[in-house]
TIMI-53935 format. One record per atom (N, C-alpha, C): residue number from 1; residue in three letters; atom name; x, z, y. Coordinates in steps of 0.1 Angstrom, whole numbers, plus 2048, in hexadecimal, padded with zeros to 3 digits. Layout:
N
NUM,ALA,CA,X,Z,Y
...
% end
This chain:
102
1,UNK,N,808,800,7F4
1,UNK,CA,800,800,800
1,UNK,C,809,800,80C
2,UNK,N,806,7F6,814
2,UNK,CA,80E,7F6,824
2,UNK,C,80A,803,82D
3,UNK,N,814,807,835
3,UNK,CA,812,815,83A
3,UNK,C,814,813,847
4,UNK,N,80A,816,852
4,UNK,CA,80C,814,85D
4,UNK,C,811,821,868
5,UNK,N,815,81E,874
5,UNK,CA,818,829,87B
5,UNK,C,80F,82F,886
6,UNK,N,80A,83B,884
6,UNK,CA,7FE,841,88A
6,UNK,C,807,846,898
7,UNK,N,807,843,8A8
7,UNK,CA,80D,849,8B2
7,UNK,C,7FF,855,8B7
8,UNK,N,801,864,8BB
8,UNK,CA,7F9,86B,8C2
8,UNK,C,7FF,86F,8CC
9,UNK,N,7F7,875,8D5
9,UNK,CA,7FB,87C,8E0
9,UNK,C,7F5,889,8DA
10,UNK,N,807,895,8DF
10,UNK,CA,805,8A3,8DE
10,UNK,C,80A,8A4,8E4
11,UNK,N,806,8B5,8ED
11,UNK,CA,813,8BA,8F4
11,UNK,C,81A,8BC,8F3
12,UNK,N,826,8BC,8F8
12,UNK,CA,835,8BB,8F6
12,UNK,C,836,8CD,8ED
13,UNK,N,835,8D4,8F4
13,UNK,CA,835,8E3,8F5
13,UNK,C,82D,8E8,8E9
14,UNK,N,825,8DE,8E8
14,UNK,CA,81B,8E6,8DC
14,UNK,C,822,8E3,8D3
15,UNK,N,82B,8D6,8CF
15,UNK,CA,82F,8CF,8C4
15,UNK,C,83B,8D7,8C4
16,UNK,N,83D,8DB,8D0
16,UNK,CA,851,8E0,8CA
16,UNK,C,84D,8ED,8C2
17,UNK,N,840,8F5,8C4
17,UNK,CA,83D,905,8C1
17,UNK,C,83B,8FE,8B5
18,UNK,N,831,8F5,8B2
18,UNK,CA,82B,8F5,8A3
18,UNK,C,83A,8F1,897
19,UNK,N,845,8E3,8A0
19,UNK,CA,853,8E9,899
19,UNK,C,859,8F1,893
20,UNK,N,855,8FE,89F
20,UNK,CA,864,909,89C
20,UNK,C,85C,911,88D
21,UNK,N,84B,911,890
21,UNK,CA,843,91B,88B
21,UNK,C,842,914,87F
22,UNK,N,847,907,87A
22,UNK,CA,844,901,86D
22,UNK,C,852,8FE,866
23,UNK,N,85E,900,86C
23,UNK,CA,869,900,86A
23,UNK,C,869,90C,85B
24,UNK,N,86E,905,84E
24,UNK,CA,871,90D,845
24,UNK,C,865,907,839
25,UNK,N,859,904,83F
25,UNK,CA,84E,8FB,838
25,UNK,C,851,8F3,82A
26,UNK,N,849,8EF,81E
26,UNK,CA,852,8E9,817
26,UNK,C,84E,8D5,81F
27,UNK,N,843,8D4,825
27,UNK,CA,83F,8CA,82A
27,UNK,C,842,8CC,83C
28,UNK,N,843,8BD,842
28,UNK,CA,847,8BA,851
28,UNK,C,839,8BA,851
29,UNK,N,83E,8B9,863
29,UNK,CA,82D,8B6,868
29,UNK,C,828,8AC,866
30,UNK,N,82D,89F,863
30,UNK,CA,82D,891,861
30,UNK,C,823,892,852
31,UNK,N,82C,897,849
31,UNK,CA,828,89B,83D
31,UNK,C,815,89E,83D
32,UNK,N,812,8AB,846
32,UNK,CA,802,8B2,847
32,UNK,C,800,8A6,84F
33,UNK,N,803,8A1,857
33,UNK,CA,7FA,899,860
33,UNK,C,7F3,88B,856
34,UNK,N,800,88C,84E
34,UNK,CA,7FA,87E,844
34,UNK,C,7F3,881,83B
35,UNK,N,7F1,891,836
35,UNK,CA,7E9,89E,82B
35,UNK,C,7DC,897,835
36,UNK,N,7DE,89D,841
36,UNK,CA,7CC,89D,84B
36,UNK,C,7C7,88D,849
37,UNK,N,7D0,887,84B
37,UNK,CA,7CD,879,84C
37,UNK,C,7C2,874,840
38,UNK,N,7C6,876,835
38,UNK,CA,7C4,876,828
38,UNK,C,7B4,87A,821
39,UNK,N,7B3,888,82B
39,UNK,CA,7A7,88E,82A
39,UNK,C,79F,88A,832
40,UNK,N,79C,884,840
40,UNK,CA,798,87D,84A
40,UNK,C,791,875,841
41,UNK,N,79B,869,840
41,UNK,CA,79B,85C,837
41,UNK,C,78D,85F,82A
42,UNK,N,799,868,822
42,UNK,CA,786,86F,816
42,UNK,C,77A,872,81C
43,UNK,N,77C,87A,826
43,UNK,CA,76B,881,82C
43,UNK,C,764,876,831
44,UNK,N,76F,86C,835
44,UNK,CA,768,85E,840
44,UNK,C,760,851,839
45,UNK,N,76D,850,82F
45,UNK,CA,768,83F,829
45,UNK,C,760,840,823
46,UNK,N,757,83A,81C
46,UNK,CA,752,83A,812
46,UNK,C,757,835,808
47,UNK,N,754,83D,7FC
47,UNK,CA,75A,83E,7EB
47,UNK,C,75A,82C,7E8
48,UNK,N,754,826,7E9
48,UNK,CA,754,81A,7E6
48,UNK,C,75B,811,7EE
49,UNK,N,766,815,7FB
49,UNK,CA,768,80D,801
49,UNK,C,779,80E,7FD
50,UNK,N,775,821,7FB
50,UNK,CA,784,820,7F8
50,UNK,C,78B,81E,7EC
51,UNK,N,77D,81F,7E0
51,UNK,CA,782,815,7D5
51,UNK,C,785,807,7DB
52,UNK,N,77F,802,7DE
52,UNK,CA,783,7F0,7E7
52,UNK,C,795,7F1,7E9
53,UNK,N,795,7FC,7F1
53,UNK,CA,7A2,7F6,7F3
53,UNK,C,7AA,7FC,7F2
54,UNK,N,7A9,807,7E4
54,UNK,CA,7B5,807,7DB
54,UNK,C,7B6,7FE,7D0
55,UNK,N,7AB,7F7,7CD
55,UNK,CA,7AF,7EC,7C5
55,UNK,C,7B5,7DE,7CB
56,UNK,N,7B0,7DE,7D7
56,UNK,CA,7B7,7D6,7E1
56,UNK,C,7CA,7D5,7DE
57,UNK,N,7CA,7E7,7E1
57,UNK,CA,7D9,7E7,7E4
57,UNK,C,7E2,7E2,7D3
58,UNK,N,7DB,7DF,7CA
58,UNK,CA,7DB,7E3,7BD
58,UNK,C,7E0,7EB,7B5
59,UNK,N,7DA,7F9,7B9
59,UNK,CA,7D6,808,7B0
59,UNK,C,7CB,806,7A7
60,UNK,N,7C6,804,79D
60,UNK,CA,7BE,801,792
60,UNK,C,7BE,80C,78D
61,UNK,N,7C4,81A,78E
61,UNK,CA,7C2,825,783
61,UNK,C,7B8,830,78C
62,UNK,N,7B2,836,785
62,UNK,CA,7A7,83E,783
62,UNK,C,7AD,84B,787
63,UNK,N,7AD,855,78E
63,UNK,CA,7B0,861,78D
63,UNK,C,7A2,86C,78C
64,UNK,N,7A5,877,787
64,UNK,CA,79C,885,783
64,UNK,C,796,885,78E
65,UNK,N,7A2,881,79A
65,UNK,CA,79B,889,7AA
65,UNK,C,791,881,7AD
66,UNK,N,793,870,7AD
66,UNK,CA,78B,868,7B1
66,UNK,C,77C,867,7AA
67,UNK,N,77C,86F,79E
67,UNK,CA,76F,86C,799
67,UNK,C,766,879,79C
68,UNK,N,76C,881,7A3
68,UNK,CA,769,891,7A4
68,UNK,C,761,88B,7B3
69,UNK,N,769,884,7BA
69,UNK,CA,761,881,7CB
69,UNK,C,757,876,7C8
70,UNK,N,758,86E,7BA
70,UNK,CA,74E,867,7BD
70,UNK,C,741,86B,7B5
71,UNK,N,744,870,7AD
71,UNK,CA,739,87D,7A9
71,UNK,C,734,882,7B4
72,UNK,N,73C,88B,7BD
72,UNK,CA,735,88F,7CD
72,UNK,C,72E,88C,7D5
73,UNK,N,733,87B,7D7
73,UNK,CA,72E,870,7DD
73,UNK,C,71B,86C,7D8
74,UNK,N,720,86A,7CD
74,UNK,CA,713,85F,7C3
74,UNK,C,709,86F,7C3
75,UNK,N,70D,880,7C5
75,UNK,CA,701,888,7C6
75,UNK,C,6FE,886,7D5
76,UNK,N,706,888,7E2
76,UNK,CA,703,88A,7ED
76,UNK,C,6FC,879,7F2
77,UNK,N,6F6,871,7E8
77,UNK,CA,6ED,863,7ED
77,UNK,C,6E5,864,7EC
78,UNK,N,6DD,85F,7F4
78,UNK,CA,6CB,860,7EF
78,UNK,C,6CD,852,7E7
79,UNK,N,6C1,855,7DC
79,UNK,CA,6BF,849,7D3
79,UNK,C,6B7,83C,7DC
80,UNK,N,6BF,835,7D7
80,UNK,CA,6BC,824,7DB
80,UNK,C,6B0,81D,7D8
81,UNK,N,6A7,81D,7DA
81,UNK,CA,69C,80E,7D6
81,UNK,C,6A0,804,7D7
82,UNK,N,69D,7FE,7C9
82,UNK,CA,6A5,7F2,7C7
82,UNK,C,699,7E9,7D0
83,UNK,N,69F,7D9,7D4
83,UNK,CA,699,7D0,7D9
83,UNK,C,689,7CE,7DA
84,UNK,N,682,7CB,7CA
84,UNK,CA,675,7CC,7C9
84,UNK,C,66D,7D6,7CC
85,UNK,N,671,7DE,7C9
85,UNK,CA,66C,7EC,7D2
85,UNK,C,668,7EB,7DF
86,UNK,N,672,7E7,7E5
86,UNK,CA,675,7EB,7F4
86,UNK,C,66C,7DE,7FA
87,UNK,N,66B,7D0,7F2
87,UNK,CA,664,7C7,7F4
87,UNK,C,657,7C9,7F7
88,UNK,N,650,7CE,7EA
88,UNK,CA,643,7D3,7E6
88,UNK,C,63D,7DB,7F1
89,UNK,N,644,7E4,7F1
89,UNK,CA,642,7F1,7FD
89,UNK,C,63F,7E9,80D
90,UNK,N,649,7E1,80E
90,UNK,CA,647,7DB,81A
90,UNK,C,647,7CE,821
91,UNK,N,63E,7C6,815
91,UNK,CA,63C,7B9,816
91,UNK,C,62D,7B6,80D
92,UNK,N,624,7B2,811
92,UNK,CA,61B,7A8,809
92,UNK,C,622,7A2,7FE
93,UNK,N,619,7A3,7EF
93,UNK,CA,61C,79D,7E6
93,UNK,C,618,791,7E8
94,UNK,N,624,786,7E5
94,UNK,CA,61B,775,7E3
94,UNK,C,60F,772,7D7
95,UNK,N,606,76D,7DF
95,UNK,CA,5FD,76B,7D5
95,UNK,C,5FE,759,7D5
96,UNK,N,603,755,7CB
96,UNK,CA,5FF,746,7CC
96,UNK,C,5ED,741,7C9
97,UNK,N,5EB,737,7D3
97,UNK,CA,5DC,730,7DA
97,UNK,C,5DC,721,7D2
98,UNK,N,5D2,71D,7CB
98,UNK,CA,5D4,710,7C6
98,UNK,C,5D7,706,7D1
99,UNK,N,5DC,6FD,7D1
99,UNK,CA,5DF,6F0,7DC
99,UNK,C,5D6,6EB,7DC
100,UNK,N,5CF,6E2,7E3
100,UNK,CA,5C7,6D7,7E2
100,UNK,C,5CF,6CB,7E8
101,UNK,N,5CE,6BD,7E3
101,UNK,CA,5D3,6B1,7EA
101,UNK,C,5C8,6AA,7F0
102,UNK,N,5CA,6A6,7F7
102,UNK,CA,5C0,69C,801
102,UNK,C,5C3,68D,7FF
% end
């Protein structure tokens, strides 16, 4: 997967404290910021997009975690009415009319 470069604005002062006070960490800030990134990314996309494009990236393997959110996913949906349904509900059924020719 290609990895792009995310630029933010922080304060200078806030970033030097959060340095000194993360100094010793087993992870940089770079590290959590791409941890936050990650979880953003999960809470945001939808499960089906981001299957899309990790098969895109070509990841084809299945992980425990991924079937655990899409489990989460497929309970937090309201169920779908398929097409005819939704036809029926909100369309006149065609009735075919004999033709006449003249």
């Amino acid at each position: 997967m290609k990895n792009t470069t995310v630029n933010v604005r922080f304060d200078a002062a806030k970033l030097n404290a959060l340095r000194f006070y993360t100094k010793g960490n087993e992870r940089s800030i770079e590290e959590e910021l791409a941890q936050h990134f990650e979880e953003l990314y999960d809470k945001n996309v939808p499960q089906n997009v981001r299957e899309y494009i990790k098969y895109q990236s070509g990841d084809h393997t299945e992980t425990p975690e991924n079937d655990e959110t899409s489990e989460q996913n497929t309970a937090q949906r309201a169920p779908r009415r398929s097409r005819s349904h939704a036809q029926s509900a909100s369309e006149p059924s065609e009735i075919s009319a004999p033709v006449q020719s003249m």
